[in-house]
C-alpha positions as CSV (number, residue, x, y, z in Angstrom):
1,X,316.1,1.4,-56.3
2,X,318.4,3.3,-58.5
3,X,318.6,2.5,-62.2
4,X,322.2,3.9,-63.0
5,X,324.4,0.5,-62.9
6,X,321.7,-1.3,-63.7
7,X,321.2,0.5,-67.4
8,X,324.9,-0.1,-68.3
9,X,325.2,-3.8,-67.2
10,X,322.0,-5.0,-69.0
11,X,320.1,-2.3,-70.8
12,X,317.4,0.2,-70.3
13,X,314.6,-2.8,-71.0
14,X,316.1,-5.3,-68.7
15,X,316.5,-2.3,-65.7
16,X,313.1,-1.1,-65.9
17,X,311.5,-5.0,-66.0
18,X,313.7,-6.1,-63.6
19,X,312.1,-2.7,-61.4
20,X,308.6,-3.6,-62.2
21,X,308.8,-7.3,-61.6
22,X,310.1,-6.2,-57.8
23,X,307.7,-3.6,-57.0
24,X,304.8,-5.4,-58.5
25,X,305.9,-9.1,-57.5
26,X,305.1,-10.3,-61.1
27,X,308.5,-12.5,-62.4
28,X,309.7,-11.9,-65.8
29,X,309.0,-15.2,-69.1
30,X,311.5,-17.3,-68.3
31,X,313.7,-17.9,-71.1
32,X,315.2,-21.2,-72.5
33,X,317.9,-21.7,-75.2
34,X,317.1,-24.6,-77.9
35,X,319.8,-26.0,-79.8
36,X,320.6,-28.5,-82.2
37,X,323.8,-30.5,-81.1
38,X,326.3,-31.3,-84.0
39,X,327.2,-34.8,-84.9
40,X,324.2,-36.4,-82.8
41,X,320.3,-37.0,-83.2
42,X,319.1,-35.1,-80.1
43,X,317.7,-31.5,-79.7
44,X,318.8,-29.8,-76.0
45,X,317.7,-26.9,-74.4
46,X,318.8,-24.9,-71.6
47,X,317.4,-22.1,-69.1
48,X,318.5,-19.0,-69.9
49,X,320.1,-16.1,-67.0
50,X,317.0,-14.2,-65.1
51,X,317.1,-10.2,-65.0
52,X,318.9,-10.8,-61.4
53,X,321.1,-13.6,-62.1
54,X,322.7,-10.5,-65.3
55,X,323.7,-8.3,-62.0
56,X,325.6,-10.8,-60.4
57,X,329.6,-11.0,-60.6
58,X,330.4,-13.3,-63.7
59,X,332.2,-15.1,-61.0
60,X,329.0,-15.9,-58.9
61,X,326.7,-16.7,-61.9
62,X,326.2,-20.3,-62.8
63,X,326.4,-21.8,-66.1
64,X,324.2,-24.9,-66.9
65,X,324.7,-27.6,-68.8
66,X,321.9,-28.5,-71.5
67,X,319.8,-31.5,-71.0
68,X,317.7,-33.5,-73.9
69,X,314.7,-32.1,-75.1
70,X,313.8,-34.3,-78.1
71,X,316.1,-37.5,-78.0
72,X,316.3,-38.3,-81.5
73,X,317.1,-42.2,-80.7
74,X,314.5,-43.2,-78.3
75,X,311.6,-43.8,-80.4
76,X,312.4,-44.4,-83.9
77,X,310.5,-46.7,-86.6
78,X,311.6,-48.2,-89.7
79,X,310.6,-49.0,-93.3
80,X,306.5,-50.6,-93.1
81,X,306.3,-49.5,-89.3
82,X,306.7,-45.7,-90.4
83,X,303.2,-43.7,-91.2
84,X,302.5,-40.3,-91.5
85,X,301.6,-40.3,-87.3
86,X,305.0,-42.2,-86.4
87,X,307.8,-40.9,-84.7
88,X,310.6,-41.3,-86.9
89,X,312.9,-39.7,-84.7
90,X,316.0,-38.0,-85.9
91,X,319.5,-39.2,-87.1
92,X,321.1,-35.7,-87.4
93,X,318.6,-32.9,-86.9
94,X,320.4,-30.0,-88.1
95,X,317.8,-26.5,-89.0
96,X,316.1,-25.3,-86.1
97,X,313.1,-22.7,-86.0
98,X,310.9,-21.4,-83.3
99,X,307.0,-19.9,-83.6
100,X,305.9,-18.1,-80.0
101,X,302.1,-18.9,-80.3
102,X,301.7,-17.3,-76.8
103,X,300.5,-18.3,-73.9
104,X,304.0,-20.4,-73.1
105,X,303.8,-22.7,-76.3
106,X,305.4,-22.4,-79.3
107,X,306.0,-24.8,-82.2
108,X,309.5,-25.9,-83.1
109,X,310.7,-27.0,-86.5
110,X,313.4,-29.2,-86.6
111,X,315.4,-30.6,-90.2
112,X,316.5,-33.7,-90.4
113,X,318.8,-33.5,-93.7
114,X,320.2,-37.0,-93.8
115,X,317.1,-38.5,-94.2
116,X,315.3,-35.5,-96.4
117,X,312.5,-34.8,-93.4
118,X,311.1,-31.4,-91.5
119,X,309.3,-31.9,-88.3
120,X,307.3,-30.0,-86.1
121,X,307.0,-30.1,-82.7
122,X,304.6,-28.4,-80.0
123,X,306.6,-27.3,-77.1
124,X,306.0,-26.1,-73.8
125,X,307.4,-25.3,-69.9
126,X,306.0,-27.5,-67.5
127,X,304.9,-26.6,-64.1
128,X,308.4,-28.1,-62.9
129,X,309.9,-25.2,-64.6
130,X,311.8,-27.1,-67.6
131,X,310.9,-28.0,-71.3
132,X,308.3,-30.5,-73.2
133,X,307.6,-31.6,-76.6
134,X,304.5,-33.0,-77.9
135,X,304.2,-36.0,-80.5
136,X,306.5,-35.2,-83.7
137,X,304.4,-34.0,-86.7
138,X,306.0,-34.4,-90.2
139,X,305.4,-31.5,-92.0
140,X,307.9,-32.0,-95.3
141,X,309.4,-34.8,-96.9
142,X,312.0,-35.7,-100.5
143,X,314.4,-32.8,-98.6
144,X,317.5,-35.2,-98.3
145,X,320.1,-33.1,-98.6
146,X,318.3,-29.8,-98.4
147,X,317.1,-27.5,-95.7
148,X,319.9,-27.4,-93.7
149,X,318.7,-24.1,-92.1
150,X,315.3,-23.1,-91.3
151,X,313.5,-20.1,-90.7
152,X,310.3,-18.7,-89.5
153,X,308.3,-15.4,-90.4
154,X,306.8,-13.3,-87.8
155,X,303.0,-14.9,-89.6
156,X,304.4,-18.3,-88.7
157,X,305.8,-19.0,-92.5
158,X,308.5,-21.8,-92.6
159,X,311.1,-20.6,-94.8
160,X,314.5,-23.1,-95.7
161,X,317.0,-23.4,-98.1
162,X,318.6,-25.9,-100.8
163,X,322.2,-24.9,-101.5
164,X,322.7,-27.1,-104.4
165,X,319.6,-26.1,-106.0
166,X,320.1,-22.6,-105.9
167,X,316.0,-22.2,-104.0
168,X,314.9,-20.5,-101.1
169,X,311.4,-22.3,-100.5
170,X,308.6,-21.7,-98.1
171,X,305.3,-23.5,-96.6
172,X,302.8,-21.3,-95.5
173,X,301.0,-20.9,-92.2
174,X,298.1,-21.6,-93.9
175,X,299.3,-25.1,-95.6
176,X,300.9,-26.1,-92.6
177,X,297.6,-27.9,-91.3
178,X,297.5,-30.0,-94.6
179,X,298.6,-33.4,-94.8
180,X,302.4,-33.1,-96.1
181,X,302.4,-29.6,-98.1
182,X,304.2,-28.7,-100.4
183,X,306.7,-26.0,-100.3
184,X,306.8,-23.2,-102.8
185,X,310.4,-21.7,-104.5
186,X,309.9,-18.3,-103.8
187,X,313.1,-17.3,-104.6
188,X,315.6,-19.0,-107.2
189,X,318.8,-18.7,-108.7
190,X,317.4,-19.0,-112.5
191,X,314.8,-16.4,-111.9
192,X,317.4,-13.6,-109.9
193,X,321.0,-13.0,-109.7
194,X,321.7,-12.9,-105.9
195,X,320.8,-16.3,-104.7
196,X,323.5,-18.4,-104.6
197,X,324.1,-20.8,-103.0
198,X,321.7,-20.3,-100.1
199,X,322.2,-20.9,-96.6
200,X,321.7,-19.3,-93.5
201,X,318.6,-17.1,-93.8
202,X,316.1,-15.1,-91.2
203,X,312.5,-13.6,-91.9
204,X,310.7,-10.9,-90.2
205,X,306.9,-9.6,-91.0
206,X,308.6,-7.2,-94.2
207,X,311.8,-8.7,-95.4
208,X,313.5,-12.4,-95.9
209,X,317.6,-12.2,-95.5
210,X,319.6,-15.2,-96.8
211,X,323.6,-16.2,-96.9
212,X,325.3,-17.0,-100.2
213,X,327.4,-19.6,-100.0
214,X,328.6,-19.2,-103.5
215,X,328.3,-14.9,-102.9
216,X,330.3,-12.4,-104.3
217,X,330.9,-9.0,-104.5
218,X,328.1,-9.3,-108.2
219,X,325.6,-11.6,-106.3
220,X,326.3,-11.1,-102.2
221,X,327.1,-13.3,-99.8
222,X,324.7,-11.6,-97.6
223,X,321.1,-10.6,-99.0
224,X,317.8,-9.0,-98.5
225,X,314.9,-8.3,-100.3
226,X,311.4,-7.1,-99.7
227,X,308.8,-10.0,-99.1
228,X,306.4,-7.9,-101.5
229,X,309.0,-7.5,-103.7
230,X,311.6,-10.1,-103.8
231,X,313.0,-9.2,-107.6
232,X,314.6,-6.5,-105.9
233,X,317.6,-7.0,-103.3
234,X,320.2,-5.5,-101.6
235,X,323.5,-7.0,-100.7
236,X,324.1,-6.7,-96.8
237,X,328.2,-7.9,-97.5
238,X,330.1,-9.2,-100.7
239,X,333.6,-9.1,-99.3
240,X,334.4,-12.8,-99.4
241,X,337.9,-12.1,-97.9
242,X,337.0,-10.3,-95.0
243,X,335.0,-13.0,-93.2
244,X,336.5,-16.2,-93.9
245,X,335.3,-16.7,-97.1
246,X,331.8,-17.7,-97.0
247,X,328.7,-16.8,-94.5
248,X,326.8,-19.5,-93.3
249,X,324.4,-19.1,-90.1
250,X,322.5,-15.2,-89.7
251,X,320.1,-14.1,-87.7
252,X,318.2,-10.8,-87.5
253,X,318.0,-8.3,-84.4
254,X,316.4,-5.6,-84.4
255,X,318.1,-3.7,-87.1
256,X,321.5,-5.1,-87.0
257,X,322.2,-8.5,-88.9
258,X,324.5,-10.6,-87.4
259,X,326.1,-13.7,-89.1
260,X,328.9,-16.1,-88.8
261,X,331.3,-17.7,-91.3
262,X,333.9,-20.5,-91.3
263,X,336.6,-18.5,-89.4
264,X,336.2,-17.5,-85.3
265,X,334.2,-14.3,-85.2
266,X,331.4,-12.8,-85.0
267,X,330.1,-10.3,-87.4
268,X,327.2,-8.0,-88.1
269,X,325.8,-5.3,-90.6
270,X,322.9,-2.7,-90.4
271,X,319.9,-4.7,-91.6
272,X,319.2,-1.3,-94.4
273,X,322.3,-1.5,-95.7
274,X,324.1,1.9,-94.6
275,X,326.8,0.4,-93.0
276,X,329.9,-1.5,-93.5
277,X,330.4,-5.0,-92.1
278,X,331.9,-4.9,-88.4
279,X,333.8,-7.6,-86.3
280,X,332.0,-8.2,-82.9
281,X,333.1,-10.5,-81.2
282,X,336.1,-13.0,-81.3
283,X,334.9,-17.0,-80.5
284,X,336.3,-20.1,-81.2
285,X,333.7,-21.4,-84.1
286,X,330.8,-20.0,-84.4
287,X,327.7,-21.0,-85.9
288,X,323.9,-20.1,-85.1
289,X,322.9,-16.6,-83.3
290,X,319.2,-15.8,-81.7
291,X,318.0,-12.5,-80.8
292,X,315.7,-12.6,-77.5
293,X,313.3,-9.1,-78.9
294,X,314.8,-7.1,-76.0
295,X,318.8,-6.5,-75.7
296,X,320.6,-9.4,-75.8
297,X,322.2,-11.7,-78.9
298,X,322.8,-15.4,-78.1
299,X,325.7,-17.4,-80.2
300,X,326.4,-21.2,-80.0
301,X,330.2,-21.8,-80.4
302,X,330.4,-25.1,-81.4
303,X,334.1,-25.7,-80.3
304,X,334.2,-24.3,-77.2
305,X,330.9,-26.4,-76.0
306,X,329.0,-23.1,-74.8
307,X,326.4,-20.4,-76.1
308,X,327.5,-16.9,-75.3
309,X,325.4,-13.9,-75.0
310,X,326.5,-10.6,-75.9
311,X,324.4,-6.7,-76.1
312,X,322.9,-6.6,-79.7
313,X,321.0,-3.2,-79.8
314,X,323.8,-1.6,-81.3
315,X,323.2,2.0,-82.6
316,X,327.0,2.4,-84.3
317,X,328.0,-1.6,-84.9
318,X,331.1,-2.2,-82.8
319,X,333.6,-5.0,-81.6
320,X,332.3,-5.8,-77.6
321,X,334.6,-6.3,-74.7
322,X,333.6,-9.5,-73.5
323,X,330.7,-12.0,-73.8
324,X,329.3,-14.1,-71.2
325,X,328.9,-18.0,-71.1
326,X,325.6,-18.2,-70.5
327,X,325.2,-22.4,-71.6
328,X,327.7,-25.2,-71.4
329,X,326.6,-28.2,-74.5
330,X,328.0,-30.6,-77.0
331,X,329.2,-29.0,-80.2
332,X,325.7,-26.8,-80.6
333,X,324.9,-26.0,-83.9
334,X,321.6,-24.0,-84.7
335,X,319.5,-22.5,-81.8
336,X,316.5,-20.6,-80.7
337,X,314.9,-18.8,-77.3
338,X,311.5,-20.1,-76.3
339,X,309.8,-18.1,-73.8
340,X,307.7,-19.4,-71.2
341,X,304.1,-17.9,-69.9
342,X,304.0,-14.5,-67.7
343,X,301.0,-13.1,-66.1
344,X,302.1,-9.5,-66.3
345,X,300.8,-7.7,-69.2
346,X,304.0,-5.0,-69.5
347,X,306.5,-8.1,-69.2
348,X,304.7,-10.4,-71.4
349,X,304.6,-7.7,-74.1
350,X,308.6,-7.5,-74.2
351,X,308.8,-11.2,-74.7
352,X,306.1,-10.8,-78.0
């Protein structure tokens, strides 16, 4: 089998798994899209393209539509009825962030802003090939208002954000098995110049990266800093003008950060700060991003009704020629990839 079109259509990762999984008969994780929808209490997911539905025609590949994952309106008690083990379900779940535990489960935090509330769920592929959540597990309360974005560290940390406040907050791994922790500011606008405003932020195992809603060219409006170090940052972008004003939703890939505004496109930066900010693509309204670890960035476009993928293992940041609809769904919002179980060692370490 010859690797030549292959490696230009869907990258050297994708062509050499795709190879493997043929000659050895192992498939590939499946993937699945998790979004938040905008305007409504439910969390969707969707199954992500397979190595061989990427080489088809765009014309032969099918798009599918999301179904309901957690349905935010089924099981919901009030006032008296509520205790720390009820399902509260959600009024307008808005921050969404995934932890790959392995094995094909993961848990997923979910905000709930309107009524001040974090959740976590346990979720997992059924033998049916589709998505389930276990019981909902509150993990934070008093955040009305607040954590409108989420994030979670490569340790499992649950990072999220309070605009108003000027704090970036976190709950460790560690405290996550307590009965309603407490988060910790670990970052604040009276203690360092460069939050503002906080928003959109992402986490790996060495750095945290956070949006500025009230950013400038002084403070950012796109930031990192060392997790050992956080007194010391470095602004990503400051050019308010440039991007429609303010950055909202980021996420990080590899070592490009992408991140979205108010306007219609698509932008990213090198995640070391040696390069200028670039346009990538052009969409309708953007808002979250996920990176799948291998080659390919996913963005929800909440006017258009779809999530989009596009290559994100950019050497020299660039504008792309076209992205694919990979998901059609109500007005998504924030989102994440879960990955299912493999059985082959090679492939399941891509998906890590």
């Amino acid at each position: 089998m010859a690797l030549g079109p292959l490696v230009g259509s869907i990258g050297i990762l994708a062509a050499v798994a795709l190879l493997l999984s043929r000659e050895t008969g192992y498939e590939r994780p499946d993937r699945f899209i998790i979004a938040t929808s905008a305007g409504t209490p439910n969390v969707l997911w969707a199954r992500m393209p397979s190595f061989q539905d990427m080489t088809l025609p765009v014309k032969d590949q099918a798009v599918p539509a999301a179904e309901i994952l957690i349905d935010g309106a089924a099981s919901r008690c009030t006032g008296w009825t509520c205790s720390a083990d009820s399902d509260r379900g959600l009024k307008e779940p808005s921050g969404l962030a995934l932890f790959q535990k392995g094995g094909g489960s993961a848990w997923l935090y979910v905000s709930d802003p309107k009524v001040g509330f974090v959740y976590r769920y346990e979720v997992s592929r059924t033998w049916r090939g589709t998505l389930q959540v276990g019981p909902q597990q509150l993990v934070a309360s008093n955040l009305k208002d607040k954590a409108h974005w989420l994030a979670v560290d490569s340790y499992g940390n649950l990072f999220y954000t309070d605009s108003e406040a000027g704090t970036i907050s976190m709950i460790s791994a560690e405290d996550m098995y307590k009965h309603m922790p407490e988060g910790r500011t670990v970052l604040s606008a009276e203690k360092t110049e460069f939050v503002a405003g906080p928003a959109g932020l992402a986490a790996d195992s060495t750095s945290l990266y956070w949006a500025n809603l009230k950013g400038d060219q002084a403070t950012g409006t796109l930031v990192q800093a060392q997790a050992n170090d956080k007194k010391q940052a470095t602004i990503l972008a400051g050019n308010r003008d440039m991007y429609q004003a303010i950055v909202k939703d980021i996420c990080l890939a590899g070592e490009n950060v992408f991140f979205t505004g108010d306007g219609k496109s698509l932008f990213a930066v090198k995640a070391d700060g040696s390069s200028n900010v670039t346009e990538i693509a052009h969409l309708q309204q953007p808002a979250g991003c996920v990176y799948d670890q291998e080659t390919t960035l996913f963005v929800a476009d909440r006017e258009d009704n779809a999530i989009y993928s596009l290559p994100a293992n950019m050497g020299t940041l660039h504008k792309v020629k076209r992205v694919r609809k990979v998901a059609s769904l109500d007005s998504p919002h924030q989102i994440a990839i879960f990955f299912g179980p493999s059985s082959n060692k090679f492939l399941q370490h891509l998906s890590e």
